[in-house]
Every structure is written in structure tokens, then in C-alpha cells.
N, C-alpha and C positions, 0 to 999 in steps of 0.2 A: 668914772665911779665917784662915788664920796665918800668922804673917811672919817671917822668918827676916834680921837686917840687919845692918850694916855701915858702917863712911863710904863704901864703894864703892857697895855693891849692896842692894837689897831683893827677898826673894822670896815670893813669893805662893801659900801654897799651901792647893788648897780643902777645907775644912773637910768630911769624910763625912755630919754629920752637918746641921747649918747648911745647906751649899750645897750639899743633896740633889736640889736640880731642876736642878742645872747638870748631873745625871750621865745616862748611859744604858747600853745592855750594849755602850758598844766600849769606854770606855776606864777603865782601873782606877782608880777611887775615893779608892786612899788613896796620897798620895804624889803628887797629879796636883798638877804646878808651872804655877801660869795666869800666873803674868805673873814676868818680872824688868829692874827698874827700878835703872838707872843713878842716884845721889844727882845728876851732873850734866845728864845728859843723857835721861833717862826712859824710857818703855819700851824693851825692847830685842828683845823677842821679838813675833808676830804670830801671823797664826790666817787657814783662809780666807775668814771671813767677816769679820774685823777690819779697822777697827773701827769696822766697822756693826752689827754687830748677833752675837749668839753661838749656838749652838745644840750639844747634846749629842754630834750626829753630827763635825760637822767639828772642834769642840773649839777651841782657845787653847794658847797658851805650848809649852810641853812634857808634852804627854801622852803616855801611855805603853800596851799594850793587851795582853789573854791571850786576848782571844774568838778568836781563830784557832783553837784547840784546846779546844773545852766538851767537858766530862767528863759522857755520858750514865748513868745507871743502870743500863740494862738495852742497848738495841739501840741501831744508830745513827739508827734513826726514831721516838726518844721525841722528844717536843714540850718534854718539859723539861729542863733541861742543866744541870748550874755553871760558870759563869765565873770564872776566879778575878779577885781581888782586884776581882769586883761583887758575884756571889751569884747565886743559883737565878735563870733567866731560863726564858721561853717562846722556843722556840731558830723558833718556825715563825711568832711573829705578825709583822703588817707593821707596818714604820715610819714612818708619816707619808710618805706619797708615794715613798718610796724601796723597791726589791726588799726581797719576805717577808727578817725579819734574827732580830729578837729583841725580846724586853720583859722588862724587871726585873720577878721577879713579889716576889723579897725580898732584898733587901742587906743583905749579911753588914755585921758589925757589929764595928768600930774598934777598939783600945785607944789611944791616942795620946799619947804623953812626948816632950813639949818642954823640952831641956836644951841652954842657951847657943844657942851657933848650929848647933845639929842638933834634928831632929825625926823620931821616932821612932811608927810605926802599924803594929801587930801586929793580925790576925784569924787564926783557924781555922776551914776549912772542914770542916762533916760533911755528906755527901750520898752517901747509898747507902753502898758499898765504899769512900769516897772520906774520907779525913780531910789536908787540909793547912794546915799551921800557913805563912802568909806573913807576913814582916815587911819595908815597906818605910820605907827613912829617905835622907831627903835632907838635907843639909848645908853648909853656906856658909863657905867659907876663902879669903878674902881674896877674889880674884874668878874664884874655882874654886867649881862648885856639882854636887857630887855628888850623883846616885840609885843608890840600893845597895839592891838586894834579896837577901833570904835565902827561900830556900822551902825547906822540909822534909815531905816525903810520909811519915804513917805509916801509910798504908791500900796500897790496892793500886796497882800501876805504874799510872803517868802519863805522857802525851806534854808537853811545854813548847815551846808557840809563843810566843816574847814580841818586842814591838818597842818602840822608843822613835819619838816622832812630834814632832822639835823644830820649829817653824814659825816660820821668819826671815821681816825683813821682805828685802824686794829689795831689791839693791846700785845703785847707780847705774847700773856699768858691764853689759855680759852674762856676764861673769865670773861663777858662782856657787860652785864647790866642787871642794877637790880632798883625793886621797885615798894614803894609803900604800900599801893594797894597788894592783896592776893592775887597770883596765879596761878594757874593749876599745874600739876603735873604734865608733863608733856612725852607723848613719842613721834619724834620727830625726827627726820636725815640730817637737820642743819641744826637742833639746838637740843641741849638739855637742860633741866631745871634740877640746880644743885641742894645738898642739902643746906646750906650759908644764905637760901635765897636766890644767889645769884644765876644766869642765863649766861649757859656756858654754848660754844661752839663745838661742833662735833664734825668728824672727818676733816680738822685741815691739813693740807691748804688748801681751801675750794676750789673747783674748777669753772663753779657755777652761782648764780645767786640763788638763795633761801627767804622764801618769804612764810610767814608764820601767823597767824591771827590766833592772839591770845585770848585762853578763855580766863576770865579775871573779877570781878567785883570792883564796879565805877561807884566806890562808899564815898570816897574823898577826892579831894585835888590831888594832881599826881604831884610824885616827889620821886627823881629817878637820879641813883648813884650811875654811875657810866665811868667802864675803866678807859682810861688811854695811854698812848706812849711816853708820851712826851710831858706828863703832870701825874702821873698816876689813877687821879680821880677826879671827877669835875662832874658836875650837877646838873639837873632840870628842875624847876618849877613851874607846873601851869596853876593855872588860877581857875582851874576846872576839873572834873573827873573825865575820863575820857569814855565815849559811847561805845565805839570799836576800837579794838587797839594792836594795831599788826606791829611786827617787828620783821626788818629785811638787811640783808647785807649777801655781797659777792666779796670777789677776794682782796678789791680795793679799800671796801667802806661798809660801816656797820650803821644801821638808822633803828629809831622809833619812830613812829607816827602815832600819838594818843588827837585822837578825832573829835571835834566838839560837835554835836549835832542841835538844831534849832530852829524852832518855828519863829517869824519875827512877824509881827500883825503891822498892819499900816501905822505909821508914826510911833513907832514903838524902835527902842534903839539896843543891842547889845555890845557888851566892851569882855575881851578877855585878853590874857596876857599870858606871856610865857617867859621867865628869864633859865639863862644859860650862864651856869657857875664856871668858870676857870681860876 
């Protein structure tokens, strides 16, 4: 892994090439943040199998993902695809007991510059039509940790599905998260919407996971409060409104996913960022 540190924070992030078996085709490879450790008070992020045990599908810390959107070659029923920021996958094999998904059949391949407390991983994809230059770098400023991506298409149009996948531990209270933009009311088994705003938990202690797509108005860049244990409160800013925007958590971990969606034409390039308050 590489480590990105501080007097405040440490962050963990895994290595493309080294921590090759931690990866699979959901979540993107370079740039994926697995842990961020308080100097006082230690991990600060979760996962939902943490921390028993890890696996590729569910992931750790703050991963982040493109497979929503594989770019086929030819029709939409080729068997092989590219993922960005994973590489060429088999978009039809099964996954280990989970619904037919995907397999890494070859993982695109890194450039990585680590300078002070920013770290820096560029690849270029070519497959078929398809050439995109990605560069993702994430960053550590006092106890703000930013992922920032640039993608630049120089082949033919592209769709961009991307999401970020941060995994908190649970709060004490049922309090979990609130948000700038509006959302609606909700009747729901796993959450309710309080009157304070915030996205409360219902029925704990779950036995199951809760997944929830918010109905919301994407007016502005999100801005999201998030309770946790071990700080109280800690932040999100993305540098975008979000298109969809689910919320999910079992009884290890709580996430948002705000989804940026985007058409990219040939040589046209998009940059968006997301920082993480502690």
C-alpha cells in the first residue's frame, strides 16, 4: 500500500500493483482509499464485512467505481467490456456465488507519482474505438482528504457512470446523515427522515443490509454532515450534484453513493472531486 500522512491522519491507499488480489471489476484500482487512521484514535472508516474478514466485492474504506457503464466494442451483447480505471473484463462470467457480473480478464496498468502529501496514478485505456487517458490523485490537507479525478476521452463518445462508496462505521445514536440538497419523505424498513433533516435508522440492530434510493432534487453540489463514533461529525463535499443517489448500510457500515452521470464526446475531458472532512 501507500500512505499518505500527517500529525492528524494516515491514509491508506492500495497499491495496483502489490495489492492486485484485493481488486475485482467493481471497484477502481487506482486511487482506491482502504483505510483512514486517526494518529489518536485509529481507524476511522469501515467496510461491510469489516473487520472480519475483506473481499473484492464489498470492499473497505472509501472505494470508488465505473462498472456501471463498460464500454463494449461492438454490440451491447459482447462478453467483453472495459471498465475503466480496472481494464478488459469478461462483463457475462459469474462471481463467486453472487448474480452472472464480471471478471478481470487484464488490468490496465498504473503510472503512480507520489509528491509530499498527494499521490498521483495515471493509465490510458485503448480498446476497440475507445482510448481514455484517467488520472486519479487523492490528497491529504490537514484533515481534508481529497479524490480528484480527470478523465479525458480521445476516441469515440462515452457514457460516465461513476460513484464514490465511503463506508462509516455506525454512530451510536440512529442518527446517520444529513444532506443540503432536499429529500423527500420516506417509508422505509431501514430508514426514516427526521424532522432536524437528518436520516435516521430504524429497526436496530439489523440483521440485514438496507439499500434505499433517494428521491431528492440534484439543485447543487452535495454537502453531506455524516454522524460517527469516534469524531462525532465529519463531512462530504463533492464538486457536483448527484444524478441518483442511493444510501445503503448492513450492521457493520453505513454508505452514500451520490452518482455523477455524463456524456464525454471525443477529446473532450471531465474533472470532478470529492473531499472527506475528519
Amino acid at each position: 500500500m501507500y500512505t499518505l500522512a500527517n500529525d492528524a491522519l494516515e491514509v491508506a491507499i492500495l497499491d495496483p500493483i502489490a495489492d492486485q488480489d484485493r481488486f475485482g471489476p467493481r471497484y477502481c484500482t487506482g486511487g482506491y482509499i482502504f483505510q483512514i487512521t486517526d494518529a489518536k484514535l485509529g481507524p476511522l472508516m469501515s467496510g461491510p464485512t469489516y473487520p472480519n474478514d475483506f473481499n473484492w466485492f464489498d470492499g473497505q474504506g472509501i472505494p470508488d467505481a465505473f462498472h456501471l457503464s463498460p464500454l463494449r466494442e461492438q454490440t451491447p451483447t459482447d462478453s467483453l467490456g472495459l471498465i475503466l480505471g480496472i481494464g478488459v473484463c469478461d462483463l457475462t462470467a459469474p462471481r463467486g456465488g453472487r448474480p452472472p457480473g464480471a471478471e478481470v480478464r487484464e488490468f490496465c496498468v498504473w503510472d503512480v507519482t507520489q509528491q509530499g502529501a498527494s499521490i498521483a496514478m495515471r493509465t490510458t485505456h485503448r480498446y476497440g474505438n475507445y482510448t481514455v487517458e484517467l488520472e486519479r490523485t487523492v490528497t491529504l490537507s490537514q484533515r481534508t482528504v481529497r479524490s480528484h479525478t480527470r478523465l479525458t476521452n480521445r476516441g469515440a463518445p462515452i457514457p460516465v457512470r461513476w460513484y464514490p462508496h465511503p463506508f462509516y462505521p455506525h454512530p451510536d445514536g440512529d442518527e446517520l446523515v444529513k444532506f443540503n440538497i432536499p429529500v423527500a419523505a420516506m417509508d422505509d424498513p431501514g430508514y426514516t427522515l427526521l424532522d432536524n433533516g437528518f436520516i435516521a435508522r430504524k429497526g436496530w440492530p439489523w440483521t440485514k443490509g438496507y439499500f434505499l434510493a433517494l428521491d431528492h432534487t440534484p439543485s447543487t453540489n452535495l454537502v453531506v454532515l455524516q454522524k460517527h463514533p469516534k469524531l462525532g461529525l465529519v463531512g462530504g463535499l463533492c464538486s457536483y450534484a448527484p444524478a441518483f443517489f442511493p444510501i445503503w448500510g448492513n450492521a457493520n457500515t453505513f454508505s452514500w453513493e451520490p452518482y455523477l452521470e455524463r456524456g464525454v464526446g471525443g477529446n473532450q475531458s471531465l474533472t470532478w472531486w470529492i473531499d472527506f472532512e475528519f
